[in-house]
C-alpha positions in Angstrom: 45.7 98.4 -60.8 45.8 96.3 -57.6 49.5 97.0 -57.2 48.4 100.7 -57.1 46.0 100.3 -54.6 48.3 98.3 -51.9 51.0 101.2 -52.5 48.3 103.5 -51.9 47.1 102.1 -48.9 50.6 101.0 -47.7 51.3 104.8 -48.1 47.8 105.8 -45.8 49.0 103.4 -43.1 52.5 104.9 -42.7 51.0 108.5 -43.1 48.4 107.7 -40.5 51.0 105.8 -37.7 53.3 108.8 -38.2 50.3 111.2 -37.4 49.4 109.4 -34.4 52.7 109.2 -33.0 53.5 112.8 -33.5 50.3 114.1 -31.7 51.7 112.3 -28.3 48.2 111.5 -26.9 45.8 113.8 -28.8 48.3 116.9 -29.2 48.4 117.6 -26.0 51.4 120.0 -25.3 55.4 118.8 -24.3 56.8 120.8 -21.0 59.6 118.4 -21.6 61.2 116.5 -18.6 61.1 118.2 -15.7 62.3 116.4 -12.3 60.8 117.1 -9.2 62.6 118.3 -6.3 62.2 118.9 -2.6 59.7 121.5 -2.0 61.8 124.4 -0.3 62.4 124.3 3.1 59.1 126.0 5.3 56.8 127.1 2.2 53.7 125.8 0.4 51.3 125.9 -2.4 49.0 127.7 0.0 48.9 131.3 -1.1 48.4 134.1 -3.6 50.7 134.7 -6.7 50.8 137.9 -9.0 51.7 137.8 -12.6 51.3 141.3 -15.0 49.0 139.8 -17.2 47.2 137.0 -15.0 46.8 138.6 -12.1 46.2 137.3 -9.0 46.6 133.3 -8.4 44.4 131.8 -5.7 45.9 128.5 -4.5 44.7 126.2 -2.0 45.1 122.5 -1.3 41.5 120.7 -1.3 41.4 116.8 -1.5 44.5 116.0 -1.7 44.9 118.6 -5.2 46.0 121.8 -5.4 43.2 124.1 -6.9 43.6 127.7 -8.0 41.4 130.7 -9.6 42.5 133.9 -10.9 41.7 136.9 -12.5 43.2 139.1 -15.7 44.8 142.2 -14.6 42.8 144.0 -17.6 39.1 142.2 -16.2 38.8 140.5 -19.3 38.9 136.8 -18.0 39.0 134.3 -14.7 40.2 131.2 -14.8 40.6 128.1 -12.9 43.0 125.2 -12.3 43.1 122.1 -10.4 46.5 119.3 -10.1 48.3 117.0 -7.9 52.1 118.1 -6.9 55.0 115.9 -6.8 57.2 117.7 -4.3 57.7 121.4 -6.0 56.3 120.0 -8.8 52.7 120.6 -10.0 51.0 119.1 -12.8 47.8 121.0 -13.4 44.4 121.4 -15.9 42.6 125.0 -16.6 39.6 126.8 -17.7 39.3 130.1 -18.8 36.4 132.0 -18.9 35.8 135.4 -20.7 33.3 137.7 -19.1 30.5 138.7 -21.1 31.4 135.9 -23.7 28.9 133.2 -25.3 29.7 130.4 -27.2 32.5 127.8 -27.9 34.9 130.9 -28.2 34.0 132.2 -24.6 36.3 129.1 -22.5 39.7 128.0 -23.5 41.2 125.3 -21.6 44.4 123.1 -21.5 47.3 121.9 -19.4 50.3 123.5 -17.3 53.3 122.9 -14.9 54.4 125.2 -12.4 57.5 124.2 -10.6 58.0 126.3 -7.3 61.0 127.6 -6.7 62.7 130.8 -4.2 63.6 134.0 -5.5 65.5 136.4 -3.6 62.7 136.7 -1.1 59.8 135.5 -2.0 58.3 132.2 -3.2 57.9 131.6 -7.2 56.2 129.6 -9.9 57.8 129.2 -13.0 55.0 128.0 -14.9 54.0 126.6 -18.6 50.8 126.7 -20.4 49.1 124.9 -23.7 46.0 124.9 -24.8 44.1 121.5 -25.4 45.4 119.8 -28.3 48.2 122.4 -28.8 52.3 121.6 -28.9 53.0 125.6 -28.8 53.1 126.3 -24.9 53.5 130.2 -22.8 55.3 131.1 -20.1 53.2 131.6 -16.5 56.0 132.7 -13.9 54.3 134.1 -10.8 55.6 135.9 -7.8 54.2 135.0 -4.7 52.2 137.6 -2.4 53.8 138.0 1.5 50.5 138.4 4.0 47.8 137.6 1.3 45.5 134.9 2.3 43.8 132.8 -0.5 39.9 133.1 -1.2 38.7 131.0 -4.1 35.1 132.7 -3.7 36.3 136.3 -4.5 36.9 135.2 -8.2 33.8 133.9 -9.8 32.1 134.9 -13.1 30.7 138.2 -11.3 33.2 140.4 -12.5 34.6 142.3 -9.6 36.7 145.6 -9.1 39.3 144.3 -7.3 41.2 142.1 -9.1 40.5 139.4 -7.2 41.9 140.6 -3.9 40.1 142.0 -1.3 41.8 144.6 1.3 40.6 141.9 4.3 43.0 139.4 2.9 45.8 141.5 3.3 47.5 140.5 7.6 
């Protein structure tokens, strides 16, 4: 009988050191290796992006971090995000609110990496996503937006027409 017990607990010990192995830090999601580079020569985080279902990306710099808001392009939710940048490199956190919503199921949150990168004109993040204690991670690629100035206060929990840009922050 006590031989059955060691096995058994043998057993829960090995079962328990795997588990906590293969959650990596509380499951928190793997955007695999990714070096950073030189940040391309005359751009910066500073700006608005535009993704089809995100919307529009807010980004400014603000002690020392780089901290964003956006808005769905169907209204539905706003977000925000907040991370330090390693050359083109960001590392960031998020909330996502729903409008209207109440309860645990009305935020999300988790973890992301954007790396920034030029397309054939324009500035780009090619971004991942996880949710907290998630391994599955999205794609966030964003395009940035020429002669749009950033305004973190035009995306709040107010719910506004616009998308979250506003014809004055257009040059």
């Amino acid at each position: 009988m006590r031989a059955r017990v060691w096995a058994f607990l043998g057993i829960l010990v090995v079962a328990l050191a795997a588990t906590s192995v293969g959650c990596s830090g509380g499951g928190g999601a793997k955007f695999g290796a990714i070096k950073a580079g030189e940040m391309p020569a005359g751009e910066s985080w500073l700006g608005v992006y535009y993704n089809p279902v995100y919307g529009y990306l807010h980004m400014i710099e603000q002690d020392g971090n780089i901290v964003g808001r956006w808005k769905r392009t169907d209204g539905s939710h706003w977000g925000e995000l907040s991370g330090t940048v390693e050359g083109n490199v960001l590392h960031f956190t998020w909330n996502e609110h729903k409008y209207g919503g109440v309860g645990p199921s009305a935020d999300s949150k988790g973890s992301g990496v954007f790396v920034y990168k030029m397309g054939e004109k324009f500035g780009e993040l090619a971004g991942q996503y996880a949710l907290a204690d998630s391994n599955e991670v999205g794609d966030w690629h964003c395009v940035k937006q020429a002669g749009v100035k950033p305004d973190l206060n035009s995306i709040n929990g107010k719910g506004t027409d616009n998308m979250g840009v506003t014809p004055d922050q257009w040059k």
